[in-house]
N, C-alpha and C positions, 0 to 999 in steps of 0.2 A: 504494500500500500504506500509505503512510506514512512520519512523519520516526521516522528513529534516534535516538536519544541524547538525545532533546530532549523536555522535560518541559514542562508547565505551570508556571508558579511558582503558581499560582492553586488548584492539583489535588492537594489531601496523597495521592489514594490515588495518583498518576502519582508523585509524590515518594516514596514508601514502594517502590513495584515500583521504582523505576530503585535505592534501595538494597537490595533483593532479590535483583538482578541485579549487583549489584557483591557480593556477600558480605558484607555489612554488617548485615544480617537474615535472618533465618530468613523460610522460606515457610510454616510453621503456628507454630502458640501452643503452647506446652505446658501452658499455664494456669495454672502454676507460680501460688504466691502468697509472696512477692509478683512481680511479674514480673520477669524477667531484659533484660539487659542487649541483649540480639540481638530481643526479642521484636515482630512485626511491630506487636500492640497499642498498645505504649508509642509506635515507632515514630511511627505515624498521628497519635497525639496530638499527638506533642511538635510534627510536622510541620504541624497544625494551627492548634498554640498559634502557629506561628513564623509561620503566613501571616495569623491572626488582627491579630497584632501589627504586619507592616507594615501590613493594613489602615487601621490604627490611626492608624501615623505617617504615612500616605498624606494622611490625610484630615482 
């Protein structure tokens, strides 16, 4: 079936669902402008910025 609990560190959208699934985000956007705090959009991002930037120091 698959692993539990266990994410990609490489995978912002696996990063954003496992905190979806902990409560930590919402599972839709309200679109709200500017975005809120729970929002999965911001979410992705930041989750992106953060894997862009080990890249970064990886390399």
């Amino acid at each position: 079936m698959g692993k539990k609990g266990k994410h990609s560190p490489d995978d912002p959208k696996a990063v954003v669902r496992e905190l979806m699934k902990a409560g930590k985000v919402k599972k839709k956007c309200c679109k709200s402008k500017p975005r809120c705090d729970k929002c999965p959009v911001r979410a992705l991002k930041k989750a992106q910025k953060k894997i862009e930037k080990a890249a970064r120091k990886a390399a």
